[in-house]
BAFI-972863 format. One record per atom (N, C-alpha, C): residue number from 1; residue in three letters; x, y, z. Coordinates in Angstrom, 3 decimals. Layout:
NUM, Ala, X, Y, Z
...
end
This chain:
1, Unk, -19.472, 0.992, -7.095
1, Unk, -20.130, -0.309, -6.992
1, Unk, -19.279, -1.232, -6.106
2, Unk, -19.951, -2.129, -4.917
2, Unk, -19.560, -2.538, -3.775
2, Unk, -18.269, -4.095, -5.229
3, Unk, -17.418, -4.458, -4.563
3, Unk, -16.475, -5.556, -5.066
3, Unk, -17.501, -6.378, -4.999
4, Unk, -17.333, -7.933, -5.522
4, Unk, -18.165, -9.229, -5.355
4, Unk, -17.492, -9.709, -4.087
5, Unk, -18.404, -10.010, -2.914
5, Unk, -18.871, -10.494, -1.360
5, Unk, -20.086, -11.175, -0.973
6, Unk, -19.691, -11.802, -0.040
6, Unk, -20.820, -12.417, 0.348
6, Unk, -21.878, -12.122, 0.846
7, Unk, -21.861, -10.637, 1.431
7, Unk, -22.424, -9.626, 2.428
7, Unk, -22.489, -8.560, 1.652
8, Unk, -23.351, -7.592, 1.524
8, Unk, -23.681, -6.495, 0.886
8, Unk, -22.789, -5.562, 2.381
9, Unk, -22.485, -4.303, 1.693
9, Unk, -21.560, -3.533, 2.575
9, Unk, -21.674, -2.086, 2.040
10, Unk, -22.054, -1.502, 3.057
10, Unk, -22.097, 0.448, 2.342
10, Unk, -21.022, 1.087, 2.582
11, Unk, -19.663, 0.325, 2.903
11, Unk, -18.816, 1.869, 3.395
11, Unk, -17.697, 1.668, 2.336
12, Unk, -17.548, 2.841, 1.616
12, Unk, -16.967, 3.395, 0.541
12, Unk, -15.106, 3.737, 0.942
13, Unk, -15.103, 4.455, 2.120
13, Unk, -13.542, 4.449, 2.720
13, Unk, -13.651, 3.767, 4.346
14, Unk, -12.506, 3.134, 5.094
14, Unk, -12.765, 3.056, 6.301
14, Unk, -11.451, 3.385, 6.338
15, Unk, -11.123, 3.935, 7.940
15, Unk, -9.943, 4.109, 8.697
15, Unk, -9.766, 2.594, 9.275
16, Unk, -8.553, 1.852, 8.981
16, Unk, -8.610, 0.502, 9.904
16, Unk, -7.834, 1.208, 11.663
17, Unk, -7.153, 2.456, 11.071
17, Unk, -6.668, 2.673, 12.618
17, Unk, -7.984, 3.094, 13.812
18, Unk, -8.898, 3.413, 12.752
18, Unk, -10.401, 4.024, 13.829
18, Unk, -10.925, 2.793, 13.994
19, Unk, -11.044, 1.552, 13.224
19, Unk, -11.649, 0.433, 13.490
19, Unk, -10.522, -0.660, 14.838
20, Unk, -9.707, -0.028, 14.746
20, Unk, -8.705, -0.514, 15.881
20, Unk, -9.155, 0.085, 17.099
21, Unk, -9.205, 1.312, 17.113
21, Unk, -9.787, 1.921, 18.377
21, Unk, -10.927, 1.621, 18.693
22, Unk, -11.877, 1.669, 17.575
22, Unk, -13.380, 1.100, 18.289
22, Unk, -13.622, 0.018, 18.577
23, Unk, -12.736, -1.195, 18.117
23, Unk, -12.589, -2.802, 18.815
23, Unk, -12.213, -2.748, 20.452
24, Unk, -11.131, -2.029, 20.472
24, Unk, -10.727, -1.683, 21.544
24, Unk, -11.722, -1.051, 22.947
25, Unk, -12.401, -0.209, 21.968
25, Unk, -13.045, 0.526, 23.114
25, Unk, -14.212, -0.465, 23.440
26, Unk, -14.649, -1.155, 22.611
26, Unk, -15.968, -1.966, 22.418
26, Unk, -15.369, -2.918, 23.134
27, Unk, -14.186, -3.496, 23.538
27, Unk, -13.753, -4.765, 24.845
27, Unk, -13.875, -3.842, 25.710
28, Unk, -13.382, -2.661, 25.742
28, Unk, -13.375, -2.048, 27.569
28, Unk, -14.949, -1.987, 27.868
29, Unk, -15.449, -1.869, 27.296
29, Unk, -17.103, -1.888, 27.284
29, Unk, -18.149, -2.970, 27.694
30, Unk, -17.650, -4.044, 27.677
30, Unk, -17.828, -5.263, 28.087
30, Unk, -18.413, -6.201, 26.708
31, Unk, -17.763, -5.819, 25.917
31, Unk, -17.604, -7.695, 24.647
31, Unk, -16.468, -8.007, 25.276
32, Unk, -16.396, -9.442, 24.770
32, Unk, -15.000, -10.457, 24.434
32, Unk, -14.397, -9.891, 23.211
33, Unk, -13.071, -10.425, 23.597
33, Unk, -11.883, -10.179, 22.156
33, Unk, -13.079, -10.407, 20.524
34, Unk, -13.447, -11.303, 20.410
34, Unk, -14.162, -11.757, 19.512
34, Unk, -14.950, -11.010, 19.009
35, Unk, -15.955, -10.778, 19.977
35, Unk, -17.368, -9.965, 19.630
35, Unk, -17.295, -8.424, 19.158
36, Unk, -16.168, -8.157, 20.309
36, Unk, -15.163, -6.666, 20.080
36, Unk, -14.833, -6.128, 18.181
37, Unk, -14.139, -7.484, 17.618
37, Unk, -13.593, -7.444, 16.751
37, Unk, -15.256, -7.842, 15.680
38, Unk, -15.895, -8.421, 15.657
38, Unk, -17.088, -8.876, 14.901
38, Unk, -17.881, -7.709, 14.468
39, Unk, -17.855, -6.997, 15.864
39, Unk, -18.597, -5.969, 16.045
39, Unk, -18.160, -4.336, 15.184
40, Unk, -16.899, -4.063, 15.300
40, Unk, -16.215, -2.952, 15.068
40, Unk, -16.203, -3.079, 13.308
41, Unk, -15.914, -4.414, 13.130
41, Unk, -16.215, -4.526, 11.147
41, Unk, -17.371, -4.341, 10.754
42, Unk, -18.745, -5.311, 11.667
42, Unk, -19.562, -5.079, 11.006
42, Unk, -20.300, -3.021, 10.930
43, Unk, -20.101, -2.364, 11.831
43, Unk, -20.267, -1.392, 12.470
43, Unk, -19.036, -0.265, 10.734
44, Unk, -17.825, -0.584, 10.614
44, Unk, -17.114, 0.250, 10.024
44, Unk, -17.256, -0.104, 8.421
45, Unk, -17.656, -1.155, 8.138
45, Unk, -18.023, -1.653, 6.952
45, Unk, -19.220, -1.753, 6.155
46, Unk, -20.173, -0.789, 7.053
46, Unk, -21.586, -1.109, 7.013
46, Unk, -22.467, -1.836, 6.849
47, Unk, -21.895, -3.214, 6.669
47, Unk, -22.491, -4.352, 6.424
47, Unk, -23.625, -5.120, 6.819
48, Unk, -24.803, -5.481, 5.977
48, Unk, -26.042, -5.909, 5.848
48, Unk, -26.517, -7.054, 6.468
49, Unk, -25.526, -7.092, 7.605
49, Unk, -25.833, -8.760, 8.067
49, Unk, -26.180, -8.321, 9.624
50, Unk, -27.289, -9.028, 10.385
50, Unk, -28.185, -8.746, 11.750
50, Unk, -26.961, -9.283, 12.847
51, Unk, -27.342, -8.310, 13.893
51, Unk, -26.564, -8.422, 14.710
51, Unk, -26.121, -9.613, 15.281
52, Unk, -26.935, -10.761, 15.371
52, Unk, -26.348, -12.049, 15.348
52, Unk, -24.965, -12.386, 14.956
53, Unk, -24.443, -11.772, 14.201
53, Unk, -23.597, -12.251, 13.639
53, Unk, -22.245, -11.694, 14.803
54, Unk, -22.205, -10.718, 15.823
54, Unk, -21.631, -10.826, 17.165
54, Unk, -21.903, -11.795, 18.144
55, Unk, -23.442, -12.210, 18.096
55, Unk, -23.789, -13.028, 19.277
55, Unk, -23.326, -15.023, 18.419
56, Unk, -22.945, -14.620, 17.399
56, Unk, -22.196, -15.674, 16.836
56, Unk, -20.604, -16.067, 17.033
57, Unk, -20.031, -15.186, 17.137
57, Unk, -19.036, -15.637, 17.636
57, Unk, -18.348, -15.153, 19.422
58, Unk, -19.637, -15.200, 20.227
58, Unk, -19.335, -15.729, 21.704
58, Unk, -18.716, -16.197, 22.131
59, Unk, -18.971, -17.215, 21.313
59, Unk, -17.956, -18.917, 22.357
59, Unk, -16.838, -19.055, 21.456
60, Unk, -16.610, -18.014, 20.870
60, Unk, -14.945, -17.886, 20.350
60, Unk, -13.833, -17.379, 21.198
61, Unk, -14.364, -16.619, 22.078
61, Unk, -13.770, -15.802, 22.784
61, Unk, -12.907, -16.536, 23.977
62, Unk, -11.834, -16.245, 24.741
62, Unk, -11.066, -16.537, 25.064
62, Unk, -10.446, -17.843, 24.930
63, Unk, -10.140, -17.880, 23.800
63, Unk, -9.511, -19.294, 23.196
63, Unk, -10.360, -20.042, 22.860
64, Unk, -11.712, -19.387, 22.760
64, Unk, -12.844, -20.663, 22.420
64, Unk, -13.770, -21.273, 23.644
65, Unk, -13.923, -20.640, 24.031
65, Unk, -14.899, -21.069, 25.413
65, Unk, -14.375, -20.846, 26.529
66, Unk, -13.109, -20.479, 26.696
66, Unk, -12.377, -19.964, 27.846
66, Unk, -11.255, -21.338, 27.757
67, Unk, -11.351, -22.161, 26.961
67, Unk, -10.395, -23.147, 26.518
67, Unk, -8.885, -22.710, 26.605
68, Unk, -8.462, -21.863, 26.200
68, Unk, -6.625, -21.043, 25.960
68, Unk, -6.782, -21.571, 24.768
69, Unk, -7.224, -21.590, 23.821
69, Unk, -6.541, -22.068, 22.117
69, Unk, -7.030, -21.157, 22.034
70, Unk, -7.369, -20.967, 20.097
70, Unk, -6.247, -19.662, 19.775
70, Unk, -6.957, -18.801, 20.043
71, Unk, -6.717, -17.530, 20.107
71, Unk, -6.666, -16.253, 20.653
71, Unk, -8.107, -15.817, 20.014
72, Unk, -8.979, -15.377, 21.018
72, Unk, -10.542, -15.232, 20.409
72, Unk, -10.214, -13.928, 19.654
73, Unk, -9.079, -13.250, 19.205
73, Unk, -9.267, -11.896, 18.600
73, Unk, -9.123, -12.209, 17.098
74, Unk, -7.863, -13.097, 16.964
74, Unk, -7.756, -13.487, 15.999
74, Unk, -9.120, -14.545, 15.343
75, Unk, -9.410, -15.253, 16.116
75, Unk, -10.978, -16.031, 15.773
75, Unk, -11.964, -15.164, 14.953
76, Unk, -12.322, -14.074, 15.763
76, Unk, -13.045, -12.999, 15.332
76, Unk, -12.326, -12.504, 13.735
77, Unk, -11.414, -12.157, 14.019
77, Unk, -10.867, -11.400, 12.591
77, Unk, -11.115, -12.466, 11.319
78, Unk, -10.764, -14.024, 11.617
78, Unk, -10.938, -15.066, 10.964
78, Unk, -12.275, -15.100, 10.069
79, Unk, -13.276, -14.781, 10.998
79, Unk, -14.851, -14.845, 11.012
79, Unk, -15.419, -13.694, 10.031
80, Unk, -14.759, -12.977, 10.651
80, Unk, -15.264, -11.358, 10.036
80, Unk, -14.760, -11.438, 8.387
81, Unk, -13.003, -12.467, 8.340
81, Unk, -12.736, -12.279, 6.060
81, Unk, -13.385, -13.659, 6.285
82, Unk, -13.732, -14.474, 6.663
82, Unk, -14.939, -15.363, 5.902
82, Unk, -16.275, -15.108, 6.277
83, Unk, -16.945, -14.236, 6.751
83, Unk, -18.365, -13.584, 6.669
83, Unk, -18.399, -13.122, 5.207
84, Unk, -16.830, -12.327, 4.678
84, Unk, -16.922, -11.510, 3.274
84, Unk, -16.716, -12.763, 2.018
85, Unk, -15.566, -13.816, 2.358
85, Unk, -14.654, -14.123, 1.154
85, Unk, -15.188, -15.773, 1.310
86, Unk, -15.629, -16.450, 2.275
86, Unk, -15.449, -17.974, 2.360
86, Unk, -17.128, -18.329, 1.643
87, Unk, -16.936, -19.737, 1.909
87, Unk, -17.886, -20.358, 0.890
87, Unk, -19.119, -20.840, 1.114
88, Unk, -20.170, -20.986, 1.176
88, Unk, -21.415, -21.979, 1.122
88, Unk, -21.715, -22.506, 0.480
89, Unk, -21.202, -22.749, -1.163
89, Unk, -21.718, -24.322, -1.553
89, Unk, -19.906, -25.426, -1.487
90, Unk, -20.147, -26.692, -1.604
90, Unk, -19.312, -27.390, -1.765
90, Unk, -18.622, -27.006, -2.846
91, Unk, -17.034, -27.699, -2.663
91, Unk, -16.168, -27.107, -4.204
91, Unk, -15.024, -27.928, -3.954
92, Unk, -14.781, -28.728, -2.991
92, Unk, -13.770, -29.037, -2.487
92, Unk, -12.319, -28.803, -2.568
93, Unk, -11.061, -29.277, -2.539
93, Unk, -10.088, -28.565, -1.778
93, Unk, -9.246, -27.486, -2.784
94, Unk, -9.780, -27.684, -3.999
94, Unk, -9.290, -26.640, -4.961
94, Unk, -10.157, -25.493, -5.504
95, Unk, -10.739, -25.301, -4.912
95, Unk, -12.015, -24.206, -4.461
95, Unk, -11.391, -22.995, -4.863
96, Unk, -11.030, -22.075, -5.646
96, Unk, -10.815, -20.709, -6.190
96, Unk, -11.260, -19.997, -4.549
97, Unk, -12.580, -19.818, -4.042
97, Unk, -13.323, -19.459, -3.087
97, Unk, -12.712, -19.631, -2.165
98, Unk, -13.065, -20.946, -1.711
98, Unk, -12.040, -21.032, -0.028
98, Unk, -10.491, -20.534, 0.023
99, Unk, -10.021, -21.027, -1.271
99, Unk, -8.306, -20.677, -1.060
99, Unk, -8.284, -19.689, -0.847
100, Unk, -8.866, -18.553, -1.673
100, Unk, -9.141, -17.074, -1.806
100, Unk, -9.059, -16.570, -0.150
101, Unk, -10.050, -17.321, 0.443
101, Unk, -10.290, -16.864, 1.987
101, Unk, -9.161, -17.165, 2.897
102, Unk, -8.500, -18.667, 2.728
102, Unk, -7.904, -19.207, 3.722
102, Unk, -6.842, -18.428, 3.355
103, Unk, -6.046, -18.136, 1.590
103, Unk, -4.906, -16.954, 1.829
103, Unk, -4.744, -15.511, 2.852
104, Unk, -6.299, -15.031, 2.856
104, Unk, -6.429, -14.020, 3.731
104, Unk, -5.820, -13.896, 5.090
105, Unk, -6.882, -15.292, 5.678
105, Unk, -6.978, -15.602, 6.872
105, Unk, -5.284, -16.145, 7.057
106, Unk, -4.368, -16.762, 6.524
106, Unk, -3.465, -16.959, 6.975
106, Unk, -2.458, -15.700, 6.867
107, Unk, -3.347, -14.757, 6.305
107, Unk, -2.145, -13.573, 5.974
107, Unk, -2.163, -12.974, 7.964
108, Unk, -3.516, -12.601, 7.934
108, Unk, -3.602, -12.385, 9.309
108, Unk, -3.449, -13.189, 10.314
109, Unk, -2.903, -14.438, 10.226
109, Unk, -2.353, -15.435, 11.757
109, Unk, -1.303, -14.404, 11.344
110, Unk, -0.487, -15.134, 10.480
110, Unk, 0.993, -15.126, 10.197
110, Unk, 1.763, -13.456, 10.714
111, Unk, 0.620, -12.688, 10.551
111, Unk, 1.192, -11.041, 10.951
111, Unk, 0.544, -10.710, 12.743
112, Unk, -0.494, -11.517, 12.764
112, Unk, -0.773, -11.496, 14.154
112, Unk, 0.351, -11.703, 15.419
113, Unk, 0.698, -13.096, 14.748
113, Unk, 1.669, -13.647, 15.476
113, Unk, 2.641, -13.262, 15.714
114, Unk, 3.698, -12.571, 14.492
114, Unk, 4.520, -11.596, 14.706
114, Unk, 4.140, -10.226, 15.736
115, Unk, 3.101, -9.584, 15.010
115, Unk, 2.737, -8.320, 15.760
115, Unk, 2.231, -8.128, 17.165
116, Unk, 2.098, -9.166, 17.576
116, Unk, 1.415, -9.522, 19.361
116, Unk, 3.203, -9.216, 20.137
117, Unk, 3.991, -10.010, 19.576
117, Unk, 5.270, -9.921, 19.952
117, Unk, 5.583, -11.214, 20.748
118, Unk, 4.669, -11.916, 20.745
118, Unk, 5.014, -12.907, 21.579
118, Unk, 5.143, -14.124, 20.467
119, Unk, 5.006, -13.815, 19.467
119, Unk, 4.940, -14.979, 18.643
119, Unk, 3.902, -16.097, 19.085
120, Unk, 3.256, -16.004, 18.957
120, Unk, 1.973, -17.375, 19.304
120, Unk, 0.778, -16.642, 18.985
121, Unk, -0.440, -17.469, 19.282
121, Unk, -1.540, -16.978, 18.746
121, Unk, -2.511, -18.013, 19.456
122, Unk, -2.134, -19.181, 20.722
122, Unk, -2.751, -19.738, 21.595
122, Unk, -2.540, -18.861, 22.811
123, Unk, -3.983, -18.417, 23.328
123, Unk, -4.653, -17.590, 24.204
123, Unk, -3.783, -17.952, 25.526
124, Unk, -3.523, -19.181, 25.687
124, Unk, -3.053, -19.709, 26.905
124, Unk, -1.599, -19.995, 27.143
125, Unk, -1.009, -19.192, 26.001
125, Unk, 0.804, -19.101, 25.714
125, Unk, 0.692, -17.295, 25.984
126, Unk, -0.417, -16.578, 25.549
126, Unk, -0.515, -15.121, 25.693
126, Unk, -0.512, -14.817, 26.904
127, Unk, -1.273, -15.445, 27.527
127, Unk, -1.722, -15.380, 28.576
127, Unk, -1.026, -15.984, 29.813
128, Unk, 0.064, -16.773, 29.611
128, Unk, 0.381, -17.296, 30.733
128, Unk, 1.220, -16.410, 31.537
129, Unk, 1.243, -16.590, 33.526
129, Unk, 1.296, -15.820, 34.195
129, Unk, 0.205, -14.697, 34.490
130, Unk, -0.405, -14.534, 33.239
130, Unk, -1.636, -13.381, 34.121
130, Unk, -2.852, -13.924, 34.867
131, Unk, -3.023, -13.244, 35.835
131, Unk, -4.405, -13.971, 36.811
131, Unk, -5.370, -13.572, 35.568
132, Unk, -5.976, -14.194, 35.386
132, Unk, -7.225, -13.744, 34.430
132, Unk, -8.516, -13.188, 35.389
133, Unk, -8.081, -13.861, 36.471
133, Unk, -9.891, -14.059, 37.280
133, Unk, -9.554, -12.299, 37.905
134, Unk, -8.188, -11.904, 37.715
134, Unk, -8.224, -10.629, 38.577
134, Unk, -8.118, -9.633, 37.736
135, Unk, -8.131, -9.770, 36.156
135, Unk, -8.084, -8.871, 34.957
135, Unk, -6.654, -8.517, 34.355
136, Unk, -5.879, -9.663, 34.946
136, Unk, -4.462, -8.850, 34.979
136, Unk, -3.889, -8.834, 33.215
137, Unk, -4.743, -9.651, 32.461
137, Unk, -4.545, -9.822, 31.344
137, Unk, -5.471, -8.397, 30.334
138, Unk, -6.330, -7.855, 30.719
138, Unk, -7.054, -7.287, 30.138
138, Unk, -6.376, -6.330, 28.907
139, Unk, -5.136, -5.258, 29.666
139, Unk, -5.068, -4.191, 28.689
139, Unk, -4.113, -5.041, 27.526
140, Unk, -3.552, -6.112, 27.602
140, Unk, -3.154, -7.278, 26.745
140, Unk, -3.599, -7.170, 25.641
141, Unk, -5.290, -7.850, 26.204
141, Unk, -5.952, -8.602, 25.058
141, Unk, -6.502, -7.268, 24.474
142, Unk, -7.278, -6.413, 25.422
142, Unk, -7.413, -4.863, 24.459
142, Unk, -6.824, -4.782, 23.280
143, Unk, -5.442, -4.449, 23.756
143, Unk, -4.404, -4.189, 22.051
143, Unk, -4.592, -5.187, 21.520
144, Unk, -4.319, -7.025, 21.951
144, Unk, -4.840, -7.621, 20.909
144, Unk, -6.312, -7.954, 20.305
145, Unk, -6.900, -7.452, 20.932
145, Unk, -8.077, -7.141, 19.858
145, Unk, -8.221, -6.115, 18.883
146, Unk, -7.560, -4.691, 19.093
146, Unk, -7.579, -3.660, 18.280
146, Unk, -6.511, -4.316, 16.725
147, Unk, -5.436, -4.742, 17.311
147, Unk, -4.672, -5.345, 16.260
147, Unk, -5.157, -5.972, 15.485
148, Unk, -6.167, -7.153, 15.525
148, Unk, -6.721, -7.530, 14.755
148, Unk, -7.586, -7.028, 14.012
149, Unk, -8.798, -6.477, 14.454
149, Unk, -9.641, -5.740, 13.845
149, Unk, -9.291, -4.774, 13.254
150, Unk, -8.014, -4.159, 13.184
150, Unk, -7.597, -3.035, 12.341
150, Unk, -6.755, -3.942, 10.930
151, Unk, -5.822, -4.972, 11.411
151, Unk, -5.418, -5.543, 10.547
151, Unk, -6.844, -6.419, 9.165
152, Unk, -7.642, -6.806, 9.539
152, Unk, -8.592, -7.032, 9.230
152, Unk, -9.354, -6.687, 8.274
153, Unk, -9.336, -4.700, 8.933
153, Unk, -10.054, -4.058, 8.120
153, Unk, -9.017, -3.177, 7.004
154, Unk, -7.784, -3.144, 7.176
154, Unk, -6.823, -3.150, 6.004
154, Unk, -6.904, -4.259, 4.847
155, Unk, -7.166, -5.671, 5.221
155, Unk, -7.151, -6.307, 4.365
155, Unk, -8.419, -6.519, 3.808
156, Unk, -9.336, -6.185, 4.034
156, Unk, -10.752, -5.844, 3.648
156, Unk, -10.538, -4.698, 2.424
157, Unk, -10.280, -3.589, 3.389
157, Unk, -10.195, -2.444, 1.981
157, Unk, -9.162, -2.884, 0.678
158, Unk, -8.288, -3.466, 1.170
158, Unk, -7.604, -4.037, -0.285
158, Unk, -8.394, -5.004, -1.002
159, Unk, -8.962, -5.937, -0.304
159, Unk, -9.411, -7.077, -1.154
159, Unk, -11.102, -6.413, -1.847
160, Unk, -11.457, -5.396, -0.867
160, Unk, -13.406, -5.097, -1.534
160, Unk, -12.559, -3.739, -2.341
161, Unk, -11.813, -3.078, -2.634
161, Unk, -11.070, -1.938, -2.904
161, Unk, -12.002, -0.903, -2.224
162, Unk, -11.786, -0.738, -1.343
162, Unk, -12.666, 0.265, -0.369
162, Unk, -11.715, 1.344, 0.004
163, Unk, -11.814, 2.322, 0.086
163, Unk, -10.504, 3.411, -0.140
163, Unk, -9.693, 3.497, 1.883
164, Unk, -8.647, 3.248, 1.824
164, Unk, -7.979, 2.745, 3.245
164, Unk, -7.911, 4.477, 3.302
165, Unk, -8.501, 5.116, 4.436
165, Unk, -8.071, 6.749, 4.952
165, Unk, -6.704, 6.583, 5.495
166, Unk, -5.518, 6.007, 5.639
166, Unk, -4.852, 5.747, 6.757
166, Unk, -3.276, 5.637, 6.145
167, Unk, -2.623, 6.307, 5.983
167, Unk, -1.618, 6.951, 5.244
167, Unk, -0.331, 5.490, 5.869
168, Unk, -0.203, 5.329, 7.227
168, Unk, 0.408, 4.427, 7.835
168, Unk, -0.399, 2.873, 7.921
169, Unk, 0.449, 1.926, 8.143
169, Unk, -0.604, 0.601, 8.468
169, Unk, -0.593, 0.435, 9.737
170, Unk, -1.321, -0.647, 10.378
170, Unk, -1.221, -1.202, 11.504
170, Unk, -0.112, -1.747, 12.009
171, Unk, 0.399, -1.196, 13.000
171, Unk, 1.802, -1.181, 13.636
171, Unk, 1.689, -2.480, 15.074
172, Unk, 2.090, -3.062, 14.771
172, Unk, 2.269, -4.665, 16.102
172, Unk, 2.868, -3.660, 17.164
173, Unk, 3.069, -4.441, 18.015
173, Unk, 3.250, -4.096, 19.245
173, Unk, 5.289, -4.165, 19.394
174, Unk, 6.194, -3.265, 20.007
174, Unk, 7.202, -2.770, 20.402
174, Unk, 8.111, -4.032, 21.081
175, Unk, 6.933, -4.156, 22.321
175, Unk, 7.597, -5.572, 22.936
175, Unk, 6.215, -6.009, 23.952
176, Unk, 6.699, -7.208, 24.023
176, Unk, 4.968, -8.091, 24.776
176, Unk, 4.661, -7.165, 26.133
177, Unk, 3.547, -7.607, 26.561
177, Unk, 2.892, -7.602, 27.572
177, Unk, 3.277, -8.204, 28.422
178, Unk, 3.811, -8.157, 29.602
178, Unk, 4.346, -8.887, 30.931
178, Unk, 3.452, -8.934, 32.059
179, Unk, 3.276, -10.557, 32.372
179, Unk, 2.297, -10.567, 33.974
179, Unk, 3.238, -9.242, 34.837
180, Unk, 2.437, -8.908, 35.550
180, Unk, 3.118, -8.157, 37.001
180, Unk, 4.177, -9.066, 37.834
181, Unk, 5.322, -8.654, 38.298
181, Unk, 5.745, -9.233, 39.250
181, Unk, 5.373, -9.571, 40.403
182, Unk, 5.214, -10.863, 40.872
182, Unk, 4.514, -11.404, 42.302
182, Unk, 5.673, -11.061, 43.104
183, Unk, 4.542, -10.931, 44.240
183, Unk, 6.362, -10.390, 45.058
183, Unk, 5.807, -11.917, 46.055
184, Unk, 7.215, -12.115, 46.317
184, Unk, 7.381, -13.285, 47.147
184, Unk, 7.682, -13.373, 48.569
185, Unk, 6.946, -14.271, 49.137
185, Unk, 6.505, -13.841, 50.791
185, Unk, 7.913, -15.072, 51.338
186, Unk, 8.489, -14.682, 52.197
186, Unk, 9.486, -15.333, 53.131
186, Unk, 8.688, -15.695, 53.696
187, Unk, 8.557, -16.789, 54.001
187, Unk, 8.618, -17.263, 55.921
187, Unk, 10.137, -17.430, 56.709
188, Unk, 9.296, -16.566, 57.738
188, Unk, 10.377, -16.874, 58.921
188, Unk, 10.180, -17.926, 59.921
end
């Protein structure tokens, strides 16, 4: 019998390391960080909610409209434990409900931030130095989208007790992502 959620959900075990890869593959594919990550939960979790709920978080994506705040992967992951755990009626700030969610959601900044390696979690601190307009950021945000959506769906299977296949957890990244070196033109 599914845990108490907000969303009805059919999947009994998930791999979060397979839900990492299919976020991943689902940005090389052409979603945003966001939609990538929206998409790969609702997809590994089987969950009862219409596809809207990707074309909902769009304008999350690259910092929020292409804004640089925070990181549309993490947005997405945000979206995806309050699609399950956050609230619709009022309760205000001692809410059993919301706290419930916002503990989640800060579990995943707080390990994001570490695990990106760069420490931050504004799109436009991740990102700085990469041309964006020339993709130079892409295989970046890839991993940080898989990171999330795998972290995500670890904390999903703990909190719905959904059986985790995945003997290891989600492993952050070694050391950051570096723009390319510009090479620099002399004049003579």
């Amino acid at each position: 019998m599914p845990k108490q959620a907000n969303v009805r959900y059919g999947a009994t075990e998930v791999s979060p390391q397979e839900v990492q890869k299919a976020a991943e593959g689902l940005y090389q594919g052409g979603f945003f960080c966001c939609e990538a990550v929206m998409s790969a939960i609702r997809t590994a979790f089987q969950i009862d909610v219409p596809e809207g709920v990707i074309a909902m978080s769009s304008g999350m994506s690259i910092g929020v409209g292409r804004s640089g705040c925070m990181c549309g992967a993490l947005n997405g992951g945000i979206m995806a434990i309050g699609m399950f755990f956050g609230r619709t009626t009022q309760g205000g700030p001692k809410d059993p409900k919301v706290n419930r969610c916002m503990a989640m959601t800060k579990e995943l900044h707080d390990w994001f931030r570490v695990a990106n390696a760069k420490h931050a979690i504004c799109c436009r601190i991740l990102t700085r130095g990469f041309d964006m307009v020339s993709g130079e950021h892409k295989q970046q945000c890839i991993a940080f989208t898989g990171l999330c959506a795998g972290k995500v769906a670890e904390i999903l299977c703990r909190e719905l007790e959904v059986k985790n296949l995945d003997s290891e957890p989600i492993k952050g990244l070694d050391k950051p992502f570096l723009p390319p070196q510009k090479k620099e033109t002399v004049n003579a």
